[in-house]
DRENDO-1510 file (C-alpha; in Angstrom, 1 decimal, always signed):
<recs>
REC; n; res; u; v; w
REC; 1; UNK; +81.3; -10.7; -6.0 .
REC; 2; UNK; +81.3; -10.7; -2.0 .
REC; 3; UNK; +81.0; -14.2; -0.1 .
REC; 4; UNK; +77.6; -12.7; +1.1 .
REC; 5; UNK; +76.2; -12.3; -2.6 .
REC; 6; UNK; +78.0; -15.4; -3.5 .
REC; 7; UNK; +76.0; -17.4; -0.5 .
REC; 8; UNK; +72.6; -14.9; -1.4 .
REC; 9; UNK; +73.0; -16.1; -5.3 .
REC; 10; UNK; +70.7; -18.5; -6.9 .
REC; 11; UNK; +74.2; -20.2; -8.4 .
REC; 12; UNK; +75.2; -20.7; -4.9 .
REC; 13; UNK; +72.2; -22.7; -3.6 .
REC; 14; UNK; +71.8; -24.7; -7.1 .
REC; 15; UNK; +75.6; -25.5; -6.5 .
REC; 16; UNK; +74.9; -26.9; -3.3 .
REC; 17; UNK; +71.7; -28.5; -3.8 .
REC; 18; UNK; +73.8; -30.2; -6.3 .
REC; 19; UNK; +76.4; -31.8; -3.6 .
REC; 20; UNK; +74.6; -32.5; -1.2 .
REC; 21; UNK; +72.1; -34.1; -3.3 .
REC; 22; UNK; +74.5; -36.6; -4.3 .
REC; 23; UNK; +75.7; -37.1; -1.1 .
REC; 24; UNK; +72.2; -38.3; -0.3 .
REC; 25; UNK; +72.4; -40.4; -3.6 .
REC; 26; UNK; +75.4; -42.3; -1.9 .
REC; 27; UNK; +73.7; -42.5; +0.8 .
REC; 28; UNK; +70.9; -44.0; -0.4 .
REC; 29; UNK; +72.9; -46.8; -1.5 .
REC; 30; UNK; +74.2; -47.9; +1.4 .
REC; 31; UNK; +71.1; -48.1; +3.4 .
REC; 32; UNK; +70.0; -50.2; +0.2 .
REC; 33; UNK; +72.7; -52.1; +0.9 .
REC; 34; UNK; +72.1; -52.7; +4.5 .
REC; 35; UNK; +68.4; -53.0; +4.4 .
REC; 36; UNK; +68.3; -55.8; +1.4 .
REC; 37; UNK; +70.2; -57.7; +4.1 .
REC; 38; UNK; +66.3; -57.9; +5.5 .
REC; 39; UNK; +65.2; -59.9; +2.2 .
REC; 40; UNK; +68.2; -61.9; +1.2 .
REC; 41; UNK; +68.7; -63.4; +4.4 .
REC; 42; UNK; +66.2; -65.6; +6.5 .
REC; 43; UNK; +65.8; -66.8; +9.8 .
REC; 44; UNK; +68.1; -66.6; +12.8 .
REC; 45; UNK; +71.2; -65.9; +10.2 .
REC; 46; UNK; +69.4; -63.2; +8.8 .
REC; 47; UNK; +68.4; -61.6; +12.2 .
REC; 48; UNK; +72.0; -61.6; +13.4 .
REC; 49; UNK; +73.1; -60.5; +9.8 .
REC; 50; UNK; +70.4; -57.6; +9.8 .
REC; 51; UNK; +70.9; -56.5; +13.7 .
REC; 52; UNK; +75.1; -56.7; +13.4 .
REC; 53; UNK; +74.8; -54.0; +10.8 .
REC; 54; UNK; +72.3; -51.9; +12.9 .
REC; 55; UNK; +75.0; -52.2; +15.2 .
REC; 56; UNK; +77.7; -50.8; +13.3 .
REC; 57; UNK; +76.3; -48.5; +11.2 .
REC; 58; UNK; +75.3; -47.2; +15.3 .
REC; 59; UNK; +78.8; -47.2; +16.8 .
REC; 60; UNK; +81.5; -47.3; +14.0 .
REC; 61; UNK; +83.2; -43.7; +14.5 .
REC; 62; UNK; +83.3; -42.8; +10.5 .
REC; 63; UNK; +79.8; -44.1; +10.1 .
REC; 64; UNK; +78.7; -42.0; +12.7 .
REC; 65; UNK; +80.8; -39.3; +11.1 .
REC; 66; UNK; +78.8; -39.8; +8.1 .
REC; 67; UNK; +75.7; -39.6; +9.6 .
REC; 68; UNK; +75.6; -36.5; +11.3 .
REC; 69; UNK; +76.9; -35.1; +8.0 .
REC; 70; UNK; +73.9; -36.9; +6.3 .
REC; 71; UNK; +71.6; -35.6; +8.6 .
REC; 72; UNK; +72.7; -31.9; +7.9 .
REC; 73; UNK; +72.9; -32.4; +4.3 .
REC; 74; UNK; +69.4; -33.4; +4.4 .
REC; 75; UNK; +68.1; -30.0; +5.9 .
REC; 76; UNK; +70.4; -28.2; +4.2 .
REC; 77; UNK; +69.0; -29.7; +0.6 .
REC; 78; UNK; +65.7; -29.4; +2.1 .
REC; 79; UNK; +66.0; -25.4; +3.6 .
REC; 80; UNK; +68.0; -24.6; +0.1 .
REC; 81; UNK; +65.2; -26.2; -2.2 .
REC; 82; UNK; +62.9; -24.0; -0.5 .
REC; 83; UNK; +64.7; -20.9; -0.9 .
REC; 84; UNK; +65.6; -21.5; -4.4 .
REC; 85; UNK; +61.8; -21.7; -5.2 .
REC; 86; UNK; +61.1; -19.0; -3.6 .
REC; 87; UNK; +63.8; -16.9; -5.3 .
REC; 88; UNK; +62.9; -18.1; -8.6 .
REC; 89; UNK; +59.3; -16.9; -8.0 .
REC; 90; UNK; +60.5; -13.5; -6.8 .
REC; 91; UNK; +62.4; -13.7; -10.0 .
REC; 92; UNK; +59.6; -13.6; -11.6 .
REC; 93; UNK; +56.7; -12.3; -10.1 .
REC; 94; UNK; +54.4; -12.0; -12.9 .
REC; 95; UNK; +54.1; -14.5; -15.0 .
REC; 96; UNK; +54.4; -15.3; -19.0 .
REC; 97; UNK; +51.0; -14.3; -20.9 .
REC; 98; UNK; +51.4; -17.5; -23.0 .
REC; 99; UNK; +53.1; -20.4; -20.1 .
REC; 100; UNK; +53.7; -23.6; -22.2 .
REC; 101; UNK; +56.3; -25.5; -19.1 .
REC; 102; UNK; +55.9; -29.3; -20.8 .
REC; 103; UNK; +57.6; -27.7; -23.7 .
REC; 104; UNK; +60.8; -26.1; -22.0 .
REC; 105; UNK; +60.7; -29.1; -18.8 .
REC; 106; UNK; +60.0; -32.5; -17.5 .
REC; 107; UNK; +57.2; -32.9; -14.9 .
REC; 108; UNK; +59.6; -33.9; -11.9 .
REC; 109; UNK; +61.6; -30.7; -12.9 .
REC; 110; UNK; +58.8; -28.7; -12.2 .
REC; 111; UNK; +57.7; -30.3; -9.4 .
REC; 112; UNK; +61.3; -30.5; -7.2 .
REC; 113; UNK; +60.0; -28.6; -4.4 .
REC; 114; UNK; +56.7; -30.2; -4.0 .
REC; 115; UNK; +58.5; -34.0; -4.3 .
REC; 116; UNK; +61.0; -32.9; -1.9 .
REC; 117; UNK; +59.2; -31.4; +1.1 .
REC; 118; UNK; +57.0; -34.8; +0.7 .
REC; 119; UNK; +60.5; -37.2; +0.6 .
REC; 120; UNK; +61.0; -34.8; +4.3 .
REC; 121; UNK; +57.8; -35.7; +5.4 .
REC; 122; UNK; +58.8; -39.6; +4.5 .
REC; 123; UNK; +62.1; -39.0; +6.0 .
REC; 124; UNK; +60.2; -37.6; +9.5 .
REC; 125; UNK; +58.1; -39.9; +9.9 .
REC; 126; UNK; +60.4; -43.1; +8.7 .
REC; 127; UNK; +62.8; -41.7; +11.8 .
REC; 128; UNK; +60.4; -41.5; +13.9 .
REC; 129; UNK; +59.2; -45.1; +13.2 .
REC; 130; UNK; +62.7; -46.5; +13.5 .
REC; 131; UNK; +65.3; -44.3; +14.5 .
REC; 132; UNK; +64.1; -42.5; +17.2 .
REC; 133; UNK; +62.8; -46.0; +19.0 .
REC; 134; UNK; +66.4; -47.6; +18.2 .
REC; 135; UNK; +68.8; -44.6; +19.3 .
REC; 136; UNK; +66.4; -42.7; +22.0 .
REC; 137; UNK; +63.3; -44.3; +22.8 .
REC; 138; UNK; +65.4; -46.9; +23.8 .
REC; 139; UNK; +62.4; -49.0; +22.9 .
REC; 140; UNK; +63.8; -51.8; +21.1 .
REC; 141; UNK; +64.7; -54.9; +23.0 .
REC; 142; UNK; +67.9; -57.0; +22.7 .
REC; 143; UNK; +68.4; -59.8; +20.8 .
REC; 144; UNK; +67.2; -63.2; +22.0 .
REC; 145; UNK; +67.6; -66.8; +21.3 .
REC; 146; UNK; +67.1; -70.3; +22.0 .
REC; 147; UNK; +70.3; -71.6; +23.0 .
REC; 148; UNK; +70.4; -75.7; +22.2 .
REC; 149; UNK; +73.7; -75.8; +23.9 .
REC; 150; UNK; +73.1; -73.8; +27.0 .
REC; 151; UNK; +68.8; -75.5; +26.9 .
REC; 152; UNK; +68.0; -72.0; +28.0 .
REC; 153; UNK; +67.2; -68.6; +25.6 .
REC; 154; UNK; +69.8; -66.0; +25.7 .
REC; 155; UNK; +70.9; -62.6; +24.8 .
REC; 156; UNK; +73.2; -62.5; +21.4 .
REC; 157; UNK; +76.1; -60.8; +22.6 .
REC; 158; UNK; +79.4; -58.9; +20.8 .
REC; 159; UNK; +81.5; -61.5; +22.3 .
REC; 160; UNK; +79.0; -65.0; +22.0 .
REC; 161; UNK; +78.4; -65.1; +25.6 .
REC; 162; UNK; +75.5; -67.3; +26.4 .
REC; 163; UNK; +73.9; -65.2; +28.8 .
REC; 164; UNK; +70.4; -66.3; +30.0 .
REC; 165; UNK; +67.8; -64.1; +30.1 .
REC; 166; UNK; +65.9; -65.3; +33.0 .
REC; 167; UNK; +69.2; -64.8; +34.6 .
REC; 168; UNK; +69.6; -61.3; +34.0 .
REC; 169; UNK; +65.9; -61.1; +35.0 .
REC; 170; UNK; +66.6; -62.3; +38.5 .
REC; 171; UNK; +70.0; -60.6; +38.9 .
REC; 172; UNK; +71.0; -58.1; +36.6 .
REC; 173; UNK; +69.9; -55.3; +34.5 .
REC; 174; UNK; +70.0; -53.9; +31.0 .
REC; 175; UNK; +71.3; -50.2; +29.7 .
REC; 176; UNK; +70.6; -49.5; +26.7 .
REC; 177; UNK; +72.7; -52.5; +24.6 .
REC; 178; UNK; +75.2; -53.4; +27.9 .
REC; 179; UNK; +73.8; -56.6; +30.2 .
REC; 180; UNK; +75.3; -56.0; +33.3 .
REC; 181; UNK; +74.9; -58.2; +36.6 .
REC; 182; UNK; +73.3; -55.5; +39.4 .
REC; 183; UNK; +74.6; -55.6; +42.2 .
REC; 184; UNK; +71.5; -55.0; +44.4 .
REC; 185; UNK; +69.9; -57.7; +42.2 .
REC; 186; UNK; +72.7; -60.2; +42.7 .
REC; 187; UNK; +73.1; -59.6; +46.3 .
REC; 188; UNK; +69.6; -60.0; +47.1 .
REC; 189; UNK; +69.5; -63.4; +45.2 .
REC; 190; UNK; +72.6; -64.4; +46.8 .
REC; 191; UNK; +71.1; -63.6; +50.1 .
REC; 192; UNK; +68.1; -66.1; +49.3 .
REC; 193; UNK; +70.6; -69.1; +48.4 .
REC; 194; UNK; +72.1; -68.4; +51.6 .
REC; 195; UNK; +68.8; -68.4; +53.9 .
REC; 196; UNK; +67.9; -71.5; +52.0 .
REC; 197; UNK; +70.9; -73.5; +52.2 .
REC; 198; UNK; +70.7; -71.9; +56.1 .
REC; 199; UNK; +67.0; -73.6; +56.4 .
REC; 200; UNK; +68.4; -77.0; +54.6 .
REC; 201; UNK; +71.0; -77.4; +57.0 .
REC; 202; UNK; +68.2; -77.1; +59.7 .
REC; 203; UNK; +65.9; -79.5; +58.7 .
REC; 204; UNK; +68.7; -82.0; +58.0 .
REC; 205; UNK; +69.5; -81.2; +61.8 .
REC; 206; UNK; +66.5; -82.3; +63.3 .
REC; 207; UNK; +66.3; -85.0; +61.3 .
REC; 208; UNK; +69.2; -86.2; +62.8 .
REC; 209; UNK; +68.9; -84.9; +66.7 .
REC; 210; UNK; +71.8; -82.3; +66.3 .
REC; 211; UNK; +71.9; -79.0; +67.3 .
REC; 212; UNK; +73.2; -75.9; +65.4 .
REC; 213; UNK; +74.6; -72.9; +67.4 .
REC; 214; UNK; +73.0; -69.7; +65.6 .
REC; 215; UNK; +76.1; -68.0; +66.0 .
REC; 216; UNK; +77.6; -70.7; +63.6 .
REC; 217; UNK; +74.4; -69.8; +61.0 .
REC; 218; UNK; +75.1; -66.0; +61.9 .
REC; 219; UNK; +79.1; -66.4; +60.9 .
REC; 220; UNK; +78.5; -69.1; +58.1 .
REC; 221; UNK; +76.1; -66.0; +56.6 .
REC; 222; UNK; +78.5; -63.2; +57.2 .
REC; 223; UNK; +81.2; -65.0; +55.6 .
REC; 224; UNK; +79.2; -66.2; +52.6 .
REC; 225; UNK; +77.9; -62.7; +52.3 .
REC; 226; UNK; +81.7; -60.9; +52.4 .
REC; 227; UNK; +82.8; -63.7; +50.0 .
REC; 228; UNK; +80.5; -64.3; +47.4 .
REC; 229; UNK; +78.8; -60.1; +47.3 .
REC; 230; UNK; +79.1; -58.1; +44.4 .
REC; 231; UNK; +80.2; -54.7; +45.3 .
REC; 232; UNK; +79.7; -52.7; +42.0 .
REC; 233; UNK; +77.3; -53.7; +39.3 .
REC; 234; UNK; +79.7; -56.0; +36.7 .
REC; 235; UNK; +79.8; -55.6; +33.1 .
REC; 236; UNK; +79.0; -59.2; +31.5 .
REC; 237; UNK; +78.9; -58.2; +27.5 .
REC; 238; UNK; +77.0; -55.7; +25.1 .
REC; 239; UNK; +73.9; -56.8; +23.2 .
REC; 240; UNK; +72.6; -56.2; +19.7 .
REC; 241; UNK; +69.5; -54.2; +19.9 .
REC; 242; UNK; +66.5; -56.5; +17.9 .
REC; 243; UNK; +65.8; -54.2; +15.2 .
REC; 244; UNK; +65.1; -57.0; +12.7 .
REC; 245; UNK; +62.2; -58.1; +14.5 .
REC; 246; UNK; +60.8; -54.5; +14.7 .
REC; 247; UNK; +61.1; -53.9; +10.9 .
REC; 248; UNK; +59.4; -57.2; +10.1 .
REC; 249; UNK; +56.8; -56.9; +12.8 .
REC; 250; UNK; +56.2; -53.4; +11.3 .
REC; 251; UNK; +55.4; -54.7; +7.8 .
REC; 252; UNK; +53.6; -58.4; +9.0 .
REC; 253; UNK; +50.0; -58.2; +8.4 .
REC; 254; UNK; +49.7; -60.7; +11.1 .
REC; 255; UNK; +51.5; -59.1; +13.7 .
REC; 256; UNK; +50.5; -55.4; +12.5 .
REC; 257; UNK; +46.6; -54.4; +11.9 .
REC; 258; UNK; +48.1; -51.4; +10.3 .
REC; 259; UNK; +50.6; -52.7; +8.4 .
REC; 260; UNK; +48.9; -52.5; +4.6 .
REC; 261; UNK; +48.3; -48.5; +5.5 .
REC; 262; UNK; +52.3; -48.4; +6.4 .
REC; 263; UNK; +52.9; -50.5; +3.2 .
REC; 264; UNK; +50.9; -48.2; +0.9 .
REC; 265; UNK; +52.6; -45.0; +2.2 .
REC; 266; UNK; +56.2; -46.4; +1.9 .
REC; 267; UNK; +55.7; -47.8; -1.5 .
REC; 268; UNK; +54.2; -44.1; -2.5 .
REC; 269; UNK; +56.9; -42.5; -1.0 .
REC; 270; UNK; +59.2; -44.7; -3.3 .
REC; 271; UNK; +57.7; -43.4; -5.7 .
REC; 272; UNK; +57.9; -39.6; -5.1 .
REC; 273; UNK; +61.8; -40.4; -4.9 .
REC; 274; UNK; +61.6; -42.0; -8.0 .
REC; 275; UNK; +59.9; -39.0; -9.8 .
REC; 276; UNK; +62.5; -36.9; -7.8 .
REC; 277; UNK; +65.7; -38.2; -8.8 .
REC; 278; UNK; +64.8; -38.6; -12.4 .
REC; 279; UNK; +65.4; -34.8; -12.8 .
REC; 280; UNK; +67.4; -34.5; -9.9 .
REC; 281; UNK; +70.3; -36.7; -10.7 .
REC; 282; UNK; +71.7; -35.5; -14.2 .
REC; 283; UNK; +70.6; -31.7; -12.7 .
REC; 284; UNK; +73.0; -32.0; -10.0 .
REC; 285; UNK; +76.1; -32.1; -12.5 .
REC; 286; UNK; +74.9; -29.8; -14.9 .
REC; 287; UNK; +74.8; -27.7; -12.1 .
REC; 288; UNK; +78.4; -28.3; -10.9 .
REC; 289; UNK; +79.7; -28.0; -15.0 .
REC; 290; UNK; +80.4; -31.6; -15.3 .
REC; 291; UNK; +77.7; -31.8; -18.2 .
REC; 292; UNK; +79.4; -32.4; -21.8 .
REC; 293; UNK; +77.9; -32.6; -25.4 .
REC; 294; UNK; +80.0; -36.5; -25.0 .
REC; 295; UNK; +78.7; -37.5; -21.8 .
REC; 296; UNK; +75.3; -35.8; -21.2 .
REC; 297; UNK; +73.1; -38.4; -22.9 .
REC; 298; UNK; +74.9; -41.4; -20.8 .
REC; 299; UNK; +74.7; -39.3; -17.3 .
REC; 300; UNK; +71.2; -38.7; -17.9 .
REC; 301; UNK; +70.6; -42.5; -18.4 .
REC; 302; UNK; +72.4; -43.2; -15.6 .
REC; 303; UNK; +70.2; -41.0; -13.5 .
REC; 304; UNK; +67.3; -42.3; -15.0 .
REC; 305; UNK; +68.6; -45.7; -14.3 .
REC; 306; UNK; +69.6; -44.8; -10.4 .
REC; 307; UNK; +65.8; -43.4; -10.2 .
REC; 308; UNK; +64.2; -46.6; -11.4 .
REC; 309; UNK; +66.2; -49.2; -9.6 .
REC; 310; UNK; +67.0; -47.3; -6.1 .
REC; 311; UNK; +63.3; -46.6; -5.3 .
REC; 312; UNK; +62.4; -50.0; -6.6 .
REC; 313; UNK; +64.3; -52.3; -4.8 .
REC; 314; UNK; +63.5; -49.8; -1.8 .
REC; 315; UNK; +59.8; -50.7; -2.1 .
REC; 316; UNK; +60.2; -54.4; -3.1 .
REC; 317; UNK; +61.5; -54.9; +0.6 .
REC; 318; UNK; +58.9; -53.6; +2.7 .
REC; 319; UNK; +56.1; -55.9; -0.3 .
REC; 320; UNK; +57.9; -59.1; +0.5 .
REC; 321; UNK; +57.8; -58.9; +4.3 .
REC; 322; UNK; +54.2; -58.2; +3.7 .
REC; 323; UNK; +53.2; -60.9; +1.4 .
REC; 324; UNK; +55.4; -63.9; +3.3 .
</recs>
């Protein structure tokens, strides 16, 4: 058979619905595993816990390896499904004169392509929510705090800095996660200091019957100016990007009128993966041969199992930001 028919075949695309599919089972995991970081821990600890992983899972080199191969295996399952479908109906175009499906199949086997062009819709819309604001939107603000040491709220930084935000404010600016001090922001307010320290010096002067030659002020400025001037905008530290208080915002009826219409959608959606990877799961190795008279009854548990508890505990975190 020729690597065209071989890619053309309906064994082909089950074959690698199969992989990838369980690619996105892993996958699955690990966000789990990330995102329960949400639940389990509260407060500040759990912010800093919740946004440190946004921030690795965003600039670790395999990670982001991973994800760009994620994010093609997910078309690629999706675009194959759809062909396969589409094959199987030109397979058969007409169909049997007596149909009895619950007999031969399961209703999530006969509903794959339906479940998963709604799990892409999720997918769509769940990027679009989160991903898209965190990685270009650039829409999500750094990470803040009230600093009891420094009596002043500042940015949580990679390397603990305590930089104050009103700081920053006044003389520097923010690119995307790196706080930088500007130096057209910094010059400007070192300028200020200058004039006012010039216009204390004055006032002390008459209050005391001197005299100040304005070539003094004029060289005292200069001076200060050459000394003290940034020439280039500085690097101070990089930030972590507050994507903690977005998710829980998201899901707080209190801070979201539109929450409990988010809520009902996600927990849905849940369950559409649920139904999907309860025939999807043992069907990815019987399509790759790893299905055995020995084993087949404990994969298909398993898959069952993944199905139940994956979606579950996927739901249960979006319900318990709710309901705080």
């Amino acid at each position: 058979m020729s690597n065209s028919a071989l890619i053309k075949s309906s064994i082909a695309k089950k074959y690698w619905m199969a992989v990838t599919g369980l690619f996105l089972c892993l996958f699955l995991v690990g966000h789990l595993l990330g995102n329960l970081q949400l639940i389990m821990k509260t407060g500040e600890e759990g912010r800093r816990a919740f946004n440190e992983y946004a921030y690795f899972m965003g600039h670790n080199i395999f990670i982001k390896i991973m994800s760009y191969i994620t994010y093609a295996s997910i078309i690629f399952h999706a675009v194959d499904g759809i062909l396969l479908t589409i094959q199987n109906k030109k397979a058969r175009p007409v169909n049997y004169v007596y149909n009895n499906p619950s007999a031969n199949s399961s209703l999530p086997s006969r509903w794959m392509a339906i479940l998963g062009s709604l799990i892409l819709v999720f997918i769509v819309t769940h990027m679009a929510n989160f991903w898209w604001k965190m990685k270009i939107s650039e829409e999500i603000p750094l990470h803040t705090y009230y600093s009891q040491t420094a009596k002043d709220t500042v940015y949580y930084t990679l390397n603990k800095k305590q930089i104050s935000v009103k700081d920053i404010r006044e003389k520097g600016k923010i690119e995307g996660e790196k706080i930088f001090y500007s130096s057209k922001k910094f010059n400007a307010s070192l300028e200020n200091e200058i004039n006012q320290e010039i216009i204390k010096a004055r006032n002390q002067a008459e209050q005391t019957g001197q005299n100040i030659n304005p070539l003094d002020i004029e060289k005292f400025k200069t001076e200060s100016m050459e000394k003290y001037s940034m020439k280039e905008d500085e690097l101070i530290d990089e930030g972590y990007k507050d994507l903690h208080t977005v998710v829980m915002q998201f899901f707080n009826k209190d801070k979201n009128p539109r929450a409990i219409f988010y809520l009902i959608i996600y927990v849905i959606s849940m369950g559409v993966l649920a139904f999907h990877l309860w025939h999807g799961f043992a069907s990815a190795f019987q399509s790759l041969g790893l299905n055995h008279a020995k084993y087949n009854i404990l994969i298909k548990k398993a898959g069952q199992g993944f199905a139940v508890i994956i979606p579950l505990l996927f739901a249960l975190i979006p319900i318990l930001i709710f309901i705080k």
